[in-house]
C-alpha positions in Angstrom: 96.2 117.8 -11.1 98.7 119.7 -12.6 100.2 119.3 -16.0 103.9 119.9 -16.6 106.3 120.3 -19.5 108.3 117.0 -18.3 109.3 115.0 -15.5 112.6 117.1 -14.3 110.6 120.1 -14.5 107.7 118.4 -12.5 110.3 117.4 -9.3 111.9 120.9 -9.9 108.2 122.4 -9.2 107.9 120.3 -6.2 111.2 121.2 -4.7 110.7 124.6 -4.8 107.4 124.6 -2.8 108.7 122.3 -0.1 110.8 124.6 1.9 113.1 123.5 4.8 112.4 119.9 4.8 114.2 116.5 5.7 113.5 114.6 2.6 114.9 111.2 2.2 115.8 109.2 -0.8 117.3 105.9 -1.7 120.5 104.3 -2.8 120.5 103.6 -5.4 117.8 105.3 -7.3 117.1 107.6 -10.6 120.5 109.6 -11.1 118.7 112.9 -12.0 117.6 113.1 -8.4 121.7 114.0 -7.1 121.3 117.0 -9.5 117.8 118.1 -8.4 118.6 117.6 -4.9 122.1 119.9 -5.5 119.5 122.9 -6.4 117.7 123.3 -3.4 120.0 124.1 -0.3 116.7 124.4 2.1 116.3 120.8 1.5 118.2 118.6 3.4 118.8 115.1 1.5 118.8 112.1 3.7 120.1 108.7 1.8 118.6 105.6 2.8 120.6 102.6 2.1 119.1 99.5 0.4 120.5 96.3 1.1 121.4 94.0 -1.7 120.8 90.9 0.1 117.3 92.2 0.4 117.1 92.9 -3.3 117.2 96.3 -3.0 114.0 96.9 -1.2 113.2 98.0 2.3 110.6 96.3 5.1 107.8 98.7 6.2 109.1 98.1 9.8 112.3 100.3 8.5 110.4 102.4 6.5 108.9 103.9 9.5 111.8 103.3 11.4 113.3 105.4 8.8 110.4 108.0 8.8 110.5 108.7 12.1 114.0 108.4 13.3 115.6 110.5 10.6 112.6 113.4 11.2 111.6 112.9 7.4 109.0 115.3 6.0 109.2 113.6 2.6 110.3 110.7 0.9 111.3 110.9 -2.9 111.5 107.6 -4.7 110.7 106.0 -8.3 108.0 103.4 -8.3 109.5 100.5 -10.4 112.6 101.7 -9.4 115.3 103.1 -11.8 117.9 101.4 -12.6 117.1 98.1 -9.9 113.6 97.3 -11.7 112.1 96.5 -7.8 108.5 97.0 -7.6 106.5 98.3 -4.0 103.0 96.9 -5.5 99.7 95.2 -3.6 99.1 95.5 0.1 102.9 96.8 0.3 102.1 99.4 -1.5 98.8 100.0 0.5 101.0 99.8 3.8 103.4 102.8 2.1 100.4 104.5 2.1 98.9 104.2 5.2 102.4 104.7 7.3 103.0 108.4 5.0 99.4 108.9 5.9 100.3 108.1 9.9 103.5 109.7 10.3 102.3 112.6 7.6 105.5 112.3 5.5 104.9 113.4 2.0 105.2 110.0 0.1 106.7 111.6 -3.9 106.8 109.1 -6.2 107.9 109.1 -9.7 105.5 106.3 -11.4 106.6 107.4 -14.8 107.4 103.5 -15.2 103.4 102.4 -13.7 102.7 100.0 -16.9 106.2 98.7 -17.6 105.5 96.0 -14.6 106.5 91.9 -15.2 105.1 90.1 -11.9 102.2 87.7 -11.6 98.7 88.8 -11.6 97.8 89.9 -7.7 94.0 87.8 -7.9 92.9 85.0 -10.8 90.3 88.1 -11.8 93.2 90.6 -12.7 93.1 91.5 -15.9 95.9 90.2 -18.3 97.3 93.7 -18.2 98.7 95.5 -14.7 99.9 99.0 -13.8 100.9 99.9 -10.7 99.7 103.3 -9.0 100.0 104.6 -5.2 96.7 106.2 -6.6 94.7 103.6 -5.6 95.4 103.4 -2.1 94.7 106.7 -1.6 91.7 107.5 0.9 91.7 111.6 0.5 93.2 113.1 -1.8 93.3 116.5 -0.4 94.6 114.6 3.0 96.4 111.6 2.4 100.6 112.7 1.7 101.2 111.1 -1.5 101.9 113.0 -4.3 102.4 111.0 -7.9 103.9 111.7 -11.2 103.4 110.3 -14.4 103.9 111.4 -18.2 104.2 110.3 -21.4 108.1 110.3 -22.2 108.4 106.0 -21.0 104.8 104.2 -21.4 103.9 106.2 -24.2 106.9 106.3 -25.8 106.4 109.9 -26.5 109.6 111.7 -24.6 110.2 114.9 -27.2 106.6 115.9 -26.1 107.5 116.6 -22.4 104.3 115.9 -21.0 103.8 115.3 -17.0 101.2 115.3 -14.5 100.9 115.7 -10.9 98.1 114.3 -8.3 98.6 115.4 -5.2 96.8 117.6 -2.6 94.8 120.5 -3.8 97.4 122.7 -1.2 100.6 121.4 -3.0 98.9 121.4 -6.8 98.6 125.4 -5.6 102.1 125.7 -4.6 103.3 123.7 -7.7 100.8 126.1 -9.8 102.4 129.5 -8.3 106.2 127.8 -8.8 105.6 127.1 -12.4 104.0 130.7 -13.2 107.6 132.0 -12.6 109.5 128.9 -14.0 107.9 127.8 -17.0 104.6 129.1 -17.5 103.0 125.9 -18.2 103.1 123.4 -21.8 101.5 124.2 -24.7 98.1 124.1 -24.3 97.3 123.2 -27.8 99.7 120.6 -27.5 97.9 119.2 -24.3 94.8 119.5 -26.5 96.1 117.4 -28.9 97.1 114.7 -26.5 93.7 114.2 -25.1 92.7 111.2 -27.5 96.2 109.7 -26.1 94.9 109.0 -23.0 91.7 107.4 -24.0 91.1 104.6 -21.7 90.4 101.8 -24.2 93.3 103.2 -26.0 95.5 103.1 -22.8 94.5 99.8 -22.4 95.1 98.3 -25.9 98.5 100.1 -25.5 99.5 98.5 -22.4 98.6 95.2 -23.2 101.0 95.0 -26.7 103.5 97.2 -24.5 103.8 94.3 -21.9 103.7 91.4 -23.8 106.4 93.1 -26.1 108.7 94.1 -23.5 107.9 90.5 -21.3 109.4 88.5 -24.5 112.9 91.4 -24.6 113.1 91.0 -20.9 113.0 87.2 -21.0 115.6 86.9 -23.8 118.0 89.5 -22.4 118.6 88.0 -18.7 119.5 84.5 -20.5 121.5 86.2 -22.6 123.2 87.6 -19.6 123.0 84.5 -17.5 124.8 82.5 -20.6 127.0 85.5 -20.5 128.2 84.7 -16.6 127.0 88.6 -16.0 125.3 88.0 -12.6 121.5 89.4 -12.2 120.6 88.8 -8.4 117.1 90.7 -8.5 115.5 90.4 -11.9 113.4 93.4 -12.9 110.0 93.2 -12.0 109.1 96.9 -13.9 110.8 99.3 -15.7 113.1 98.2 -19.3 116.6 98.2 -17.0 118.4 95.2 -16.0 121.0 96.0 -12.5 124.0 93.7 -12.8 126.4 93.2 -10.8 129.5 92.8 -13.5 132.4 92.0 -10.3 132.8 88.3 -11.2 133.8 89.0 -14.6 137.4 88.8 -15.5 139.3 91.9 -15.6 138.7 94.7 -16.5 135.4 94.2 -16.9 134.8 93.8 -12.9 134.6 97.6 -12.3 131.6 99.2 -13.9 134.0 102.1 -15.4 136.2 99.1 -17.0 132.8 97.1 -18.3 131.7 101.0 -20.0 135.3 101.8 -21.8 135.8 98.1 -23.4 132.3 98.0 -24.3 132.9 101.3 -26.1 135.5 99.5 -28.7 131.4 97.7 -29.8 129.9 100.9 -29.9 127.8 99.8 -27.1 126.5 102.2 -24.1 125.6 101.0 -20.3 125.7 103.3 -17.7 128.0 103.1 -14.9 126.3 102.3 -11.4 128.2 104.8 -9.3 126.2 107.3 -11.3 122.7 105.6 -9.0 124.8 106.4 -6.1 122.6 109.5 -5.5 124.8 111.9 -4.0 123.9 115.6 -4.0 126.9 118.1 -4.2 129.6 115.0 -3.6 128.7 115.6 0.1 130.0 112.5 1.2 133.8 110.6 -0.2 133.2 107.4 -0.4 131.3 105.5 -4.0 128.9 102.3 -4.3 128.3 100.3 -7.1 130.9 100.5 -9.1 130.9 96.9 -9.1 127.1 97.2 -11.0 126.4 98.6 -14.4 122.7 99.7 -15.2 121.7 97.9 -18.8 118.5 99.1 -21.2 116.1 96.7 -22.9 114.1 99.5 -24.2 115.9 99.7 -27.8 114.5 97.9 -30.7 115.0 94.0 -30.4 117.2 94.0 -33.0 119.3 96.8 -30.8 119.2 94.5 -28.2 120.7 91.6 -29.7 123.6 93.6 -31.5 124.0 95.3 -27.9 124.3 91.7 -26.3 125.8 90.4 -29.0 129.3 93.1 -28.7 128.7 92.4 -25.3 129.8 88.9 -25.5 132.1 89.2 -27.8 133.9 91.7 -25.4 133.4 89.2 -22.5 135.3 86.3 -24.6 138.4 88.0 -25.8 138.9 90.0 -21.9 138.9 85.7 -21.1 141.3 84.8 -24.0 143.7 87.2 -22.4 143.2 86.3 -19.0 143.4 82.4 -19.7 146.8 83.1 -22.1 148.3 85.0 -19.3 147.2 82.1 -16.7 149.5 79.9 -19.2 152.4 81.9 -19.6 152.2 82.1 -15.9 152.2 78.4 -15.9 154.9 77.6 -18.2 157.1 80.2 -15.9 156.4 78.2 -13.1 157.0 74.6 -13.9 160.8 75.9 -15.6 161.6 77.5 -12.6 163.7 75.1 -10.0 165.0 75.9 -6.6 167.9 77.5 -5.7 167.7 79.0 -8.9 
């Protein structure tokens, strides 16, 4: 285990004792992995598309296809995924494991979301409370590739602390160890003294429990807020406090994510664009997804939330008013036209 002042700084670690690698990533995924993966020119990012008709998830067939086709030493992804809220859990998570631990591709994933998960209990004896962890599939820990982070800036609430931890192999905990002696030098140790009662297991526990029964009952009102809304929400979030909708039905010009961001601006509310998931390292490539989808928060206070949805709607009505007075002006045109004239 090592302990890290924060998440970035964790994934900065990593990258600098991978080397020359292939490493592949999805689209879309957490937008702070384009400017991570823009550092490092010995690593060669790979994206790996999602499908949306698959709900932004991949089979394990492609997974290894994916693995093995592309030459990947590593795969970077977060587990719920930011900003889609898609969860690998259960015997697909177990699989993950097992093909990184067959193909020995490095499986990094950013669980800093593990206990902000929504889906049904896996067996009638699960506990009324789940997190979700790659941990527990692993056989080895000094074999098995999976390396996992986790902190306390989301499911504790906690982010000005810049607490993170890394499990992984005692070989990359080394490298991650000599990175950070020239880096950072390591948090506080007083301050990780401090936290030790934090992560008390019956504490963690009590925490989890009033963190997912608060954030069930904000998730459940925002998506029929959005569905009254006509904002359309084709994968629900099964982890995670973001909501990834696609906004191109909606009148104009709210269909484009950048039109949906300025109008919503005149409410003094924030949503963040979806191109900005379009994890794309040095604008390698031209060409932009998503901007069609906006990436919404549920993480704010619930009375946040419902003055957020709230100038949401009211932005949604007037952008109709104007598109149905222009339809009858339109109209009126028409029927005083004759022809030949």
């Amino acid at each position: 285990v090592a302990i890290v002042g924060g998440g970035r700084l964790a994934l900065t670690r990593l990258c600098c004792a991978m080397g020359n690698i292939n490493l592949g990533h999805f689209l879309p995924d957490y937008t702070a992995y384009a400017e991570l993966l823009s550092q490092f020119k010995t690593i060669n990012s790979i994206p790996i598309l999602l499908d949306p008709e698959n709900n932004f998830r991949i089979t394990l067939r492609d997974l290894r296809r994916e693995i093995v086709g592309r030459g990947l030493s590593a795969l970077l992804l977060s587990n719920p995924c930011n900003p889609t809220g898609q969860l690998i859990e259960g015997e697909d998570l177990k699989s993950w494991v097992r093909i990184a631990r067959e193909t020995q591709c490095t499986l990094v994933l950013d669980e800093i979301y593990s206990r902000y998960i929504y889906t049904q209990r896996m067996a009638p004896t699960d506990a009324h409370w789940r997190m979700v962890s790659s941990a527990q599939f692993v056989e080895d820990v000094d074999r098995d590739p999976v390396v996992v982070l986790d902190g306390l800036t989301k499911c504790w609430r906690m982010p000005g602390l810049r607490i993170c931890w890394i499990v992984a192999p005692r070989s990359v905990i080394s490298a991650v160890g000599a990175a950070g002696s020239f880096l950072d030098g390591g948090p506080s140790l007083p301050m990780q003294r401090a936290l030790v009662p934090v992560l008390n297991p019956k504490s963690v526990i009590e925490q989890t429990i009033m963190l997912q029964a608060l954030f069930s009952h904000k998730r459940e009102f925002f998506l029929r807020r959005l569905a009254d809304m006509g904002i359309e929400v084709d994968s629900p979030p099964q982890g995670t406090f973001y909501v990834w909708c696609d906004v191109g039905k909606l009148p104009p010009p709210l269909n484009n994510c950048w039109g949906f961001f300025r109008e919503l601006l005149t409410e003094k509310v924030i949503v963040t664009p979806g191109v900005f998931f379009d994890i794309n390292p040095e604008r390698r490539r031209k060409f932009c997804r998503y901007e069609s989808f906006v990436r919404l928060s549920y993480g704010p206070s619930f009375k946040e939330i419902q003055r957020g949805l709230d100038g949401i709607q009211r932005v949604i009505e007037r952008c109709r008013q104007v598109g149905q007075g222009m339809l009858y002006a339109r109209s009126n045109s028409t029927m005083g036209a004759y022809p030949g004239d």
